[in-house]
PLY file of the C-alpha trace (Angstrom):
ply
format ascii 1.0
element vertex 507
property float x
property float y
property float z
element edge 506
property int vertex1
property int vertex2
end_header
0.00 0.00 0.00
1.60 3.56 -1.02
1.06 6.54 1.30
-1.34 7.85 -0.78
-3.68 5.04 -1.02
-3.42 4.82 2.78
-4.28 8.47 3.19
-6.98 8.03 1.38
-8.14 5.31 3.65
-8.12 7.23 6.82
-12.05 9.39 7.95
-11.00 12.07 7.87
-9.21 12.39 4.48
-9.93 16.16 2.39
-11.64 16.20 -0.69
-8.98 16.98 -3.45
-6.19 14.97 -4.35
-3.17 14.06 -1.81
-0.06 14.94 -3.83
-1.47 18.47 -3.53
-1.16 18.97 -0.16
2.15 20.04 1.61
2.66 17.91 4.75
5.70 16.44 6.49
5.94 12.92 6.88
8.53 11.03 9.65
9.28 7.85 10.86
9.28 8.84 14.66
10.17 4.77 15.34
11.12 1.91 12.79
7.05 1.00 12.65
5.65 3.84 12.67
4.35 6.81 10.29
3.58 9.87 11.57
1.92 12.43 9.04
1.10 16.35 9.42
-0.35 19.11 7.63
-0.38 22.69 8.05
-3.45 23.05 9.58
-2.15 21.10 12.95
-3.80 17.91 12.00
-1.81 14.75 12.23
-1.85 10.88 11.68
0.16 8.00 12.92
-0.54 4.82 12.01
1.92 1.34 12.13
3.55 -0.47 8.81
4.61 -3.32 8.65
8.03 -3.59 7.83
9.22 -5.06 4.57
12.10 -7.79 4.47
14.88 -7.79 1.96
12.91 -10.35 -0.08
10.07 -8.28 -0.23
7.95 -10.06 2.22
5.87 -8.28 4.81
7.30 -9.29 8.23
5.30 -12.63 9.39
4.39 -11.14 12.96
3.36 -7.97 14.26
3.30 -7.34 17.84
2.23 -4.02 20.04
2.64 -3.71 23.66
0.26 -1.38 25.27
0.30 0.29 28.45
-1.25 3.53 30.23
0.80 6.70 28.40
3.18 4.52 26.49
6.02 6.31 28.46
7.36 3.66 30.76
6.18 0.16 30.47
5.05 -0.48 26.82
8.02 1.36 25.28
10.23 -0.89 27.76
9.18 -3.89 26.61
9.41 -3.14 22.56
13.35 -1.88 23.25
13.87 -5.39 25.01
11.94 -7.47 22.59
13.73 -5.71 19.71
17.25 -6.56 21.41
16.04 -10.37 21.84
14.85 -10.21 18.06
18.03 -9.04 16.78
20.43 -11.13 18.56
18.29 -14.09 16.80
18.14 -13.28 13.54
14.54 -12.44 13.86
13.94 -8.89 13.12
12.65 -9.32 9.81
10.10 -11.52 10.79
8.89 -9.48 13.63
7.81 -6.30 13.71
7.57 -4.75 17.19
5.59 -1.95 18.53
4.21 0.02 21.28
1.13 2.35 22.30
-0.85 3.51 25.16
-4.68 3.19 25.93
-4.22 7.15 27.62
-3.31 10.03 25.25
-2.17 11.97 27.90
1.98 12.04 26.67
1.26 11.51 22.71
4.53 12.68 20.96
6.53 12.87 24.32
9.70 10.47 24.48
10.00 7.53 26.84
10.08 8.47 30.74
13.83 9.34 31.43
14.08 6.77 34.55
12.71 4.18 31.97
15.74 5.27 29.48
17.74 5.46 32.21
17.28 1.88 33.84
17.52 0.19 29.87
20.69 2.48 29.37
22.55 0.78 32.43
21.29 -2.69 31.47
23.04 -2.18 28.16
19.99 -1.58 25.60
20.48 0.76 22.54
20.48 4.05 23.08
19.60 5.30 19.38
16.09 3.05 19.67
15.69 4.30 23.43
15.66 8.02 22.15
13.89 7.26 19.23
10.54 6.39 20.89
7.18 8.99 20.81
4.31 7.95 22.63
1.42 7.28 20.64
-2.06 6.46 21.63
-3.85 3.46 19.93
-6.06 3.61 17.43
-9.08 1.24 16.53
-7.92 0.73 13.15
-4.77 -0.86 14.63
-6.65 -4.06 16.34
-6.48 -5.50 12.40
-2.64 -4.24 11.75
-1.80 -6.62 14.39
-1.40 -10.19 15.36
-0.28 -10.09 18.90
-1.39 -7.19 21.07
0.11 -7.12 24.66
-1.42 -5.28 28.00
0.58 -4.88 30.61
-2.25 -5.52 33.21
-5.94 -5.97 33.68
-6.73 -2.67 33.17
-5.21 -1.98 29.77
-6.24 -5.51 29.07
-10.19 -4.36 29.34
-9.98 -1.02 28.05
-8.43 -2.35 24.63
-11.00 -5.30 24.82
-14.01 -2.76 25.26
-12.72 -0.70 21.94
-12.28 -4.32 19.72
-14.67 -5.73 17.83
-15.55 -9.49 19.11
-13.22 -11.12 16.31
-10.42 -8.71 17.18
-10.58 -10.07 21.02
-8.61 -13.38 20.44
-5.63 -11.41 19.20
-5.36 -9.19 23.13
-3.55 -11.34 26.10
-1.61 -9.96 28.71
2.29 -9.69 28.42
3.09 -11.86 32.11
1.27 -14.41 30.83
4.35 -15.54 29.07
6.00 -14.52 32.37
7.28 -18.38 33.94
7.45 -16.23 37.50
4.11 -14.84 37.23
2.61 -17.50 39.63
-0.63 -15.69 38.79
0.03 -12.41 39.61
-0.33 -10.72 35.70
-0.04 -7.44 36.46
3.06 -5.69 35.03
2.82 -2.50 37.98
2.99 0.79 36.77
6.04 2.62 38.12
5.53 5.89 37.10
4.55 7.22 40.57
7.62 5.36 42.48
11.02 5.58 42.59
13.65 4.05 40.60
13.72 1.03 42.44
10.35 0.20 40.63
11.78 0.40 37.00
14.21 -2.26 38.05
11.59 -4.56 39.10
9.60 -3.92 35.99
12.55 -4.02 33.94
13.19 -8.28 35.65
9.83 -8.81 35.02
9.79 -7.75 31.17
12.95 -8.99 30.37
11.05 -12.78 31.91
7.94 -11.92 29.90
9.66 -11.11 26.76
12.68 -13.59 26.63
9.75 -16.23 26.79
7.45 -14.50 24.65
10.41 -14.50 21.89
10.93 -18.26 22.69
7.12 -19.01 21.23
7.80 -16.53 18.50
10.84 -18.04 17.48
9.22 -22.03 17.84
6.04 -20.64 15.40
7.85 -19.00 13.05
10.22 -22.05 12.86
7.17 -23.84 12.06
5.81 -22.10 9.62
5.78 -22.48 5.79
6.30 -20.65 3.02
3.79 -17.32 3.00
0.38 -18.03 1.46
-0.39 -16.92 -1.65
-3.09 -14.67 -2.97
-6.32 -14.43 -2.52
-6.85 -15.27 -6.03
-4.74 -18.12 -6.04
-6.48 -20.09 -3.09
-10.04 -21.28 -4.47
-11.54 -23.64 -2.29
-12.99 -26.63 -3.87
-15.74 -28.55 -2.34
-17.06 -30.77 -5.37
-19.27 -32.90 -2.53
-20.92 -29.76 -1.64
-21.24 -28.31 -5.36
-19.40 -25.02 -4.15
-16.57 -23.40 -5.08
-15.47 -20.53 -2.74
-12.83 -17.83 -3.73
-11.19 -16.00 -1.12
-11.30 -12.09 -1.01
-9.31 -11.31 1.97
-8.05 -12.37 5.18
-9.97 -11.49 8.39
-8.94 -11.76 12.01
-8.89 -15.02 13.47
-7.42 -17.01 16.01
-3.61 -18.54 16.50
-4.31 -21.96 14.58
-5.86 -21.54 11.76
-5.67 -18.16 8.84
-9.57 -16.70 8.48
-10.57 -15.14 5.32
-13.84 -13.77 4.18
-15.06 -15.27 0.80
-17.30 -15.43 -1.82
-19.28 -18.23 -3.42
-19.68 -18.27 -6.75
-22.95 -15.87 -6.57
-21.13 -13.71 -4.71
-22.39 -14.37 -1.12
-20.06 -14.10 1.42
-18.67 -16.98 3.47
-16.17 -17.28 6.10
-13.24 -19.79 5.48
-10.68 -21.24 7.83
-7.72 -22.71 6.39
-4.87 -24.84 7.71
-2.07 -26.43 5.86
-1.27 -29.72 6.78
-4.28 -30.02 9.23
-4.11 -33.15 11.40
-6.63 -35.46 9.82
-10.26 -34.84 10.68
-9.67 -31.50 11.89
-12.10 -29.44 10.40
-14.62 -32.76 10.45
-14.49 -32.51 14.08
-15.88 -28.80 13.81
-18.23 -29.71 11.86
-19.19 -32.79 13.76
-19.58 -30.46 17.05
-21.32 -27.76 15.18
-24.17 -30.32 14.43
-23.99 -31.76 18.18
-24.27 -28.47 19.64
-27.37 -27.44 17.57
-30.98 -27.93 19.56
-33.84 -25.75 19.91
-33.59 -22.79 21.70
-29.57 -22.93 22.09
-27.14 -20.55 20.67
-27.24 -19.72 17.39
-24.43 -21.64 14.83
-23.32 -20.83 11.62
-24.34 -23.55 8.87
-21.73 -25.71 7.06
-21.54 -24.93 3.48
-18.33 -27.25 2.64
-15.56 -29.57 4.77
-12.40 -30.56 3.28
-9.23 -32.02 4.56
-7.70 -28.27 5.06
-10.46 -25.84 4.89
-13.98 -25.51 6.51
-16.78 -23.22 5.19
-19.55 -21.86 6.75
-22.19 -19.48 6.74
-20.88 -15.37 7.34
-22.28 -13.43 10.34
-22.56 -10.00 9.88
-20.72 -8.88 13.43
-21.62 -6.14 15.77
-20.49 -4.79 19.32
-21.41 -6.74 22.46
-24.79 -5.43 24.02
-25.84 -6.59 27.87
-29.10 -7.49 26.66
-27.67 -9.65 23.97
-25.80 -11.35 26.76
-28.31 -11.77 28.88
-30.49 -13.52 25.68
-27.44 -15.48 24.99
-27.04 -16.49 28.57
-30.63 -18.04 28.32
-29.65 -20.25 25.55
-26.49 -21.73 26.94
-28.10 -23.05 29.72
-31.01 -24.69 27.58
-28.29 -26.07 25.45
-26.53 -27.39 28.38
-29.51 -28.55 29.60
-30.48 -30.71 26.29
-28.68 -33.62 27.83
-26.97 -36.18 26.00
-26.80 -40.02 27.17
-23.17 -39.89 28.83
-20.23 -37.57 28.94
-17.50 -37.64 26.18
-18.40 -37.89 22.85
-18.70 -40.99 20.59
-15.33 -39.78 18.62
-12.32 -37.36 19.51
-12.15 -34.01 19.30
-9.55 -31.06 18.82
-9.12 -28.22 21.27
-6.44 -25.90 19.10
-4.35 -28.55 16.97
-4.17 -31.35 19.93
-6.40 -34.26 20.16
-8.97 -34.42 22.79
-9.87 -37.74 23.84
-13.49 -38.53 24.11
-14.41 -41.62 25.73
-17.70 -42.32 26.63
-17.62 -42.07 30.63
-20.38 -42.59 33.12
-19.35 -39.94 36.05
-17.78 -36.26 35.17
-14.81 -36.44 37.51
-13.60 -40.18 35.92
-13.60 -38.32 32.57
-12.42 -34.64 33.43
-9.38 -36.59 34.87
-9.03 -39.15 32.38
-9.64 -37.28 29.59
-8.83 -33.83 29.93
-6.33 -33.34 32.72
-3.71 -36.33 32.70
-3.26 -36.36 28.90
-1.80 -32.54 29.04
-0.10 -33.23 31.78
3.65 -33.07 29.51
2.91 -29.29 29.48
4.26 -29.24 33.38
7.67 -29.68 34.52
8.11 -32.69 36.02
8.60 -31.12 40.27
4.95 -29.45 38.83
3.02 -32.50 37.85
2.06 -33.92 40.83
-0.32 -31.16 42.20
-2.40 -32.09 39.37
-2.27 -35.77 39.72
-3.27 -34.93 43.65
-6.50 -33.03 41.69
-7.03 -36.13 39.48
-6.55 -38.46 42.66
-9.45 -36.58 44.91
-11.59 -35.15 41.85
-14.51 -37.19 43.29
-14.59 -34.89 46.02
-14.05 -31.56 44.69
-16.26 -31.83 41.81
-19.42 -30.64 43.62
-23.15 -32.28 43.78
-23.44 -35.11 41.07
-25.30 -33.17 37.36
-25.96 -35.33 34.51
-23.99 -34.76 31.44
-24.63 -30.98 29.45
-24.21 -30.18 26.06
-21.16 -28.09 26.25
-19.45 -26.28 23.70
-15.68 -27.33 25.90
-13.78 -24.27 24.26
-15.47 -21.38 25.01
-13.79 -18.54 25.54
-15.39 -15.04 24.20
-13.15 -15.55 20.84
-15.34 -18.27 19.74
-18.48 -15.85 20.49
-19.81 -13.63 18.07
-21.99 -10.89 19.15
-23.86 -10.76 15.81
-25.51 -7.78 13.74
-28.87 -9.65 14.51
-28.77 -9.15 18.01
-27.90 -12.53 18.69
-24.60 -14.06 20.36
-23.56 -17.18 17.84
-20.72 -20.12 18.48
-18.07 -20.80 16.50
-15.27 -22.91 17.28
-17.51 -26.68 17.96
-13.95 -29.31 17.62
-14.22 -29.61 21.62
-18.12 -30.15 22.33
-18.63 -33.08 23.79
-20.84 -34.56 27.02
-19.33 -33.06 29.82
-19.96 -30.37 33.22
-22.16 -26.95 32.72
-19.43 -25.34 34.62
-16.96 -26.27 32.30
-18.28 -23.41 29.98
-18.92 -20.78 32.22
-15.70 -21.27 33.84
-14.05 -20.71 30.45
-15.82 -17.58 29.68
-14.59 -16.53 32.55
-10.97 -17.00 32.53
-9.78 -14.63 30.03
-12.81 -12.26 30.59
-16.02 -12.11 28.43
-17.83 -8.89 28.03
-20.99 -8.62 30.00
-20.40 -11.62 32.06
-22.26 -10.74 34.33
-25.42 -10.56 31.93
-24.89 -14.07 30.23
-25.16 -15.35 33.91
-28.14 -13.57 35.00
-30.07 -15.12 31.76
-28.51 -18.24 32.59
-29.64 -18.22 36.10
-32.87 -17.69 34.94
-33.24 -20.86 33.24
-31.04 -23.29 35.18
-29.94 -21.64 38.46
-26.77 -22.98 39.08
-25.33 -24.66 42.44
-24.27 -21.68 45.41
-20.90 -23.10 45.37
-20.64 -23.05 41.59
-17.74 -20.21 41.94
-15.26 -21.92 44.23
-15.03 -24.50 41.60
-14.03 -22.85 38.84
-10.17 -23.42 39.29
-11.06 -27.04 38.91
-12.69 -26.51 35.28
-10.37 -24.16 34.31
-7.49 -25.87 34.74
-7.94 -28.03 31.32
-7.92 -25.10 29.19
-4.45 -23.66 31.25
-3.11 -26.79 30.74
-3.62 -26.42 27.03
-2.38 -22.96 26.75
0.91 -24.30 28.17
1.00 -27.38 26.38
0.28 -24.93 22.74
2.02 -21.51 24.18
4.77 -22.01 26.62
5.07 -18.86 28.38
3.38 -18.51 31.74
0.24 -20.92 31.37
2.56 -23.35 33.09
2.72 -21.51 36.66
-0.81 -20.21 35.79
-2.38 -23.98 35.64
-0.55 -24.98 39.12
-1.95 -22.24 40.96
-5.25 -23.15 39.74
-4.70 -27.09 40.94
-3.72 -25.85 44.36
-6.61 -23.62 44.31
-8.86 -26.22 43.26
-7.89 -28.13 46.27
-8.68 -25.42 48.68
-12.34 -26.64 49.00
-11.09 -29.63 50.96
-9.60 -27.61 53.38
0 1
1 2
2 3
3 4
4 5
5 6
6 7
7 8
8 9
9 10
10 11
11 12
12 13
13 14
14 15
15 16
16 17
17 18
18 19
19 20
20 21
21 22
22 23
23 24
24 25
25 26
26 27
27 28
28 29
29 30
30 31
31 32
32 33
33 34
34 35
35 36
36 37
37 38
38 39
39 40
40 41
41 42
42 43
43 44
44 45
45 46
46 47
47 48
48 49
49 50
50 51
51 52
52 53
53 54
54 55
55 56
56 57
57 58
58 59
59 60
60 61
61 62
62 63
63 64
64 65
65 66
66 67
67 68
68 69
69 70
70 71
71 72
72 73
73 74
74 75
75 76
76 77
77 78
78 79
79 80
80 81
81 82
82 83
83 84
84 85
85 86
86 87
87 88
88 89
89 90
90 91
91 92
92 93
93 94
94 95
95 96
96 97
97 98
98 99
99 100
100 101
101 102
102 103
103 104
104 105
105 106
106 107
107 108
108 109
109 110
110 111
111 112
112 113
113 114
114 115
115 116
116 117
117 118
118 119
119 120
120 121
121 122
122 123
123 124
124 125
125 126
126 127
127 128
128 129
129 130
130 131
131 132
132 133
133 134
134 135
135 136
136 137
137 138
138 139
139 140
140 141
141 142
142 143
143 144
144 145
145 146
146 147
147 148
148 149
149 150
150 151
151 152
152 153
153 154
154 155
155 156
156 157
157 158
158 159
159 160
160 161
161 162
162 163
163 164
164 165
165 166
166 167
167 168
168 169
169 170
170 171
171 172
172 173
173 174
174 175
175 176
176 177
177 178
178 179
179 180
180 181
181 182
182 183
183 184
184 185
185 186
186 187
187 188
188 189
189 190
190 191
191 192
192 193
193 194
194 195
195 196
196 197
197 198
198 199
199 200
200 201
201 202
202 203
203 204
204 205
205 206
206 207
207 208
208 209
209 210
210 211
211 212
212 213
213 214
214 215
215 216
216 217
217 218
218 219
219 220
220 221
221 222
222 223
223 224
224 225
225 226
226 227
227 228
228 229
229 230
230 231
231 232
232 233
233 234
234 235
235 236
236 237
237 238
238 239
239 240
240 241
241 242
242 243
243 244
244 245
245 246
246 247
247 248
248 249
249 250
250 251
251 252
252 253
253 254
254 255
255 256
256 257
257 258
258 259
259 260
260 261
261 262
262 263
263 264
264 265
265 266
266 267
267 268
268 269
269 270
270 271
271 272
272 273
273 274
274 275
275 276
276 277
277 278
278 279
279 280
280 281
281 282
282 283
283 284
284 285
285 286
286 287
287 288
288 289
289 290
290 291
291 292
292 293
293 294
294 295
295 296
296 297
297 298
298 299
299 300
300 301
301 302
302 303
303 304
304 305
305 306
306 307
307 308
308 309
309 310
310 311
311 312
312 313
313 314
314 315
315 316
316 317
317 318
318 319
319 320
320 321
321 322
322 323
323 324
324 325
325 326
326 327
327 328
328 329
329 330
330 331
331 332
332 333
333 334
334 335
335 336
336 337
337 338
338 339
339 340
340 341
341 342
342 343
343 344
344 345
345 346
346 347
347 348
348 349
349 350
350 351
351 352
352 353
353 354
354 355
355 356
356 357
357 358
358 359
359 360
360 361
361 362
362 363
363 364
364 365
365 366
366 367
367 368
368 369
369 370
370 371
371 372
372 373
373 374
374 375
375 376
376 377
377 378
378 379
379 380
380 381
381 382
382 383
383 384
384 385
385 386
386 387
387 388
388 389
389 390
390 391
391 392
392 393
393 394
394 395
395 396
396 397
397 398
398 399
399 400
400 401
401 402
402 403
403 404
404 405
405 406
406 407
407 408
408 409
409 410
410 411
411 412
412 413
413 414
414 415
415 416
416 417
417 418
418 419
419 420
420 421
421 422
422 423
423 424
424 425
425 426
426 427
427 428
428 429
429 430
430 431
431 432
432 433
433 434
434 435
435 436
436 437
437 438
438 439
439 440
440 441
441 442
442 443
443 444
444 445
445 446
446 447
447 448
448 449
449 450
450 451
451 452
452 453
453 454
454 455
455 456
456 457
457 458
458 459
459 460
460 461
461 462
462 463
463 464
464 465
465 466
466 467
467 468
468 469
469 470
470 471
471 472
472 473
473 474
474 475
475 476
476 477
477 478
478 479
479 480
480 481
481 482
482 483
483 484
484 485
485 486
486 487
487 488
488 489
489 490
490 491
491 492
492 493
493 494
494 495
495 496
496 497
497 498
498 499
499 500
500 501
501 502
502 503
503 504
504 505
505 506
């Protein structure tokens, strides 16, 4: 894209042509333009950097923080330096913002320079930072957006749209001290003392974080090609898909918005090599999921051995009276029982297989099926806290339920708060037979908007059990266990402290 095509892009772009206005254009960081005109106004917006073969670079990551003065601009100098002394720089591109606007243009905080200086970090990228404050149109320039803590984490999640969500996590989760604690504290206010502990804590965060970056790039192929070039043929189906362009999605699998061959548009997903019935295990769950008055689901147009297709949903921002509606249907879904828990073939839960063997009891299959076969993501000294769980699940597992139709991945990525004022589920390779909790417990763990809402409509259907809320370490400890098995980082430390937890009730 040239910088006149992209200024044409932006709202507030004038009427007449670009090349006839005079404006000065500077790169106040290596991602960054920053464009002004005479009349005061100004634009910054991130590019991607360009490799020496001409590719865009593969990942594009922007820590956030309050002002983008101390924290956020600490962590991109650091994560450069890591890049760099891999090899890496052209395949990352590395950024920083601030939910505040209150220091836009300002340099870094001089006791944040000053603590990076000592520890050895370049002092041409520490003086070339600007705060900047981030912009909306920036959730789609990036693939990896990093909060510093809870608050920055729901401020940017409140300005996404619901398909942007996946993309936000917090930077300590990647943190192997974190021991639950993900707050990076904001120093600003202390002494210098407190950029040094930040500083450890970044350095952690971001040494690990480079780690994954480094194993998925590794891992990678070649990049795709165009849209044009990547039909998707479904002959069983009688459709023929072309895709238009890519959309956000989550960390498995590349999502593109298509057309059929009328024109209508379709979402596709899309994964090379897929492990064999991947995207037959969505579509499997999709159809297991679906009963009257549930959740809405898109249909299945097509299923092949790399692609799925299904019906688009128009998207829209996330209402508390759609949650509350939606909240109604996930308990009747739940409570549209099937005959046992598991399902009657495996599933996926990212790319690893989830074992679904039919099981009469909840706790005999939680621990058989979804807690000791992850258990490789823990270090050894770490495992047996969660074999302790598995050993005395019986009695933390709460009053006996018969099996629910749950969905068994859902966290608010795989909801879409819809245009039609409904909330629909995506994401169906993990439904299976298994605990109502199980759901809500996910929802919960990396925050779903208006959570309260969905539970107040759920409550209203199927009032769940008063010590429902002590339990949710125990159901969210499969989907930790995941993260660590898929993402390294800090999901490890983050899964132990919810076993212990867990075990709490039977003290």
């Amino acid at each position: 894209m040239t910088l006149a095509s992209t200024m044409r892009s932006l709202t507030r772009t004038p009427s007449f042509p670009i090349q006839a206005i005079p404006c000065v254009v500077s790169r106040p960081d290596s991602t960054t333009w920053c464009v002004s005109l005479p009349d005061g106004a100004t634009w910054s917006f991130p590019l991607r950097t360009v490799r020496r073969d001409g590719m865009a670079a593969m990942v594009a990551v922007c820590f956030v923080c309050l002002g983008n003065i101390c924290r956020s601009p600490m962590a991109t100098v650091v994560t450069r330096q890591l890049l760099a002394e891999r090899g890496l720089s052209g395949a990352v591109q590395v950024s920083s913002a601030g939910t505040g606007d209150w220091h836009v243009g300002e340099p870094m905080d001089e006791r944040t320079a000053a603590v990076l200086r000592r520890r050895g970090y370049d002092g041409a990228e520490i003086a070339r930072h600007r705060a900047r404050r981030f912009e909306p149109a920036w959730f789609d320039e990036y693939d990896l957006i990093l909060a510093v803590d809870e608050e920055n984490l729901r401020a940017l999640q409140r300005r996404a749209a619901a398909h942007q969500r996946g993309k936000i996590r917090l930077l300590r989760e990647f943190d192997p001290l974190a021991d639950g604690d993900v707050d990076v504290p904001d120093p600003y206010y202390g002494g210098p003392e407190g950029f040094d502990t930040v500083l450890a804590m970044i350095e952690r965060s971001c040494t690990a974080l480079v780690d994954e970056l480094e194993r998925r790039l590794a891992g990678r192929s070649a990049a795709p090609t165009s849209p044009a070039e990547r039909p998707v043929e479904a002959a069983d189906a009688g459709l023929s898909v072309t895709l238009v362009s890519r959309v956000s999605g989550g960390d498995i699998c590349e999502s593109w918005r298509g057309a059929d061959r009328h024109g209508r548009p379709v979402f596709v997903k899309t994964l090379r090599n897929a492990p064999a019935g991947f995207f037959t295990a969505e579509a499997r769950g999709r159809e297991f999921l679906a009963v009257p008055g549930g959740p809405p689901l898109p249909e299945i147009l097509a299923v092949t051995e790399d692609a799925l297709v299904v019906s688009w949903i128009e998207e829209d921002r996330p209402n508390p009276r759609a949650a509350r509606e939606f909240g109604r249907r996930l308990a009747r879904m739940h409570a549209s029982a099937p005959p046992y828990f598991g399902a009657a073939e495996p599933g996926f839960i990212g790319t690893l297989p989830l074992p679904n063997e039919p099981t009469a009891s909840w706790p005999e299959f939680y621990a058989k099926c979804r807690l000791r076969p992850f258990l490789q993501a823990l270090p050894r000294r770490q495992r047996d806290v969660v074999e302790e769980v598995c050993d005395v699940i019986d009695r933390l597992a709460g009053p006996t339920e018969p099996p629910a139709r749950i969905h068994g991945d859902l966290w608010s990525g795989n909801l879409v708060w819809a245009a039609d004022g409904r909330v629909w589920l995506v994401d169906t390779a993990a439904a299976h037979g298994g605990h109502r909790e199980t759901d809500l417990a996910m929802l919960a763990l990396f925050g779903t908007p208006y959570f309260d809402d969905i539970l107040a409509g759920y409550h209203e259907v199927a009032p769940l059990d008063p010590g429902w809320r002590r339990r949710l370490p125990l159901h969210q400890l499969h989907p930790l266990l995941v993260h660590a098995t898929l993402f390294g980082g800090g999901y490890a430390e983050r899964a132990v402290a919810a076993a212990r937890t867990a075990l709490e009730i039977l003290s």
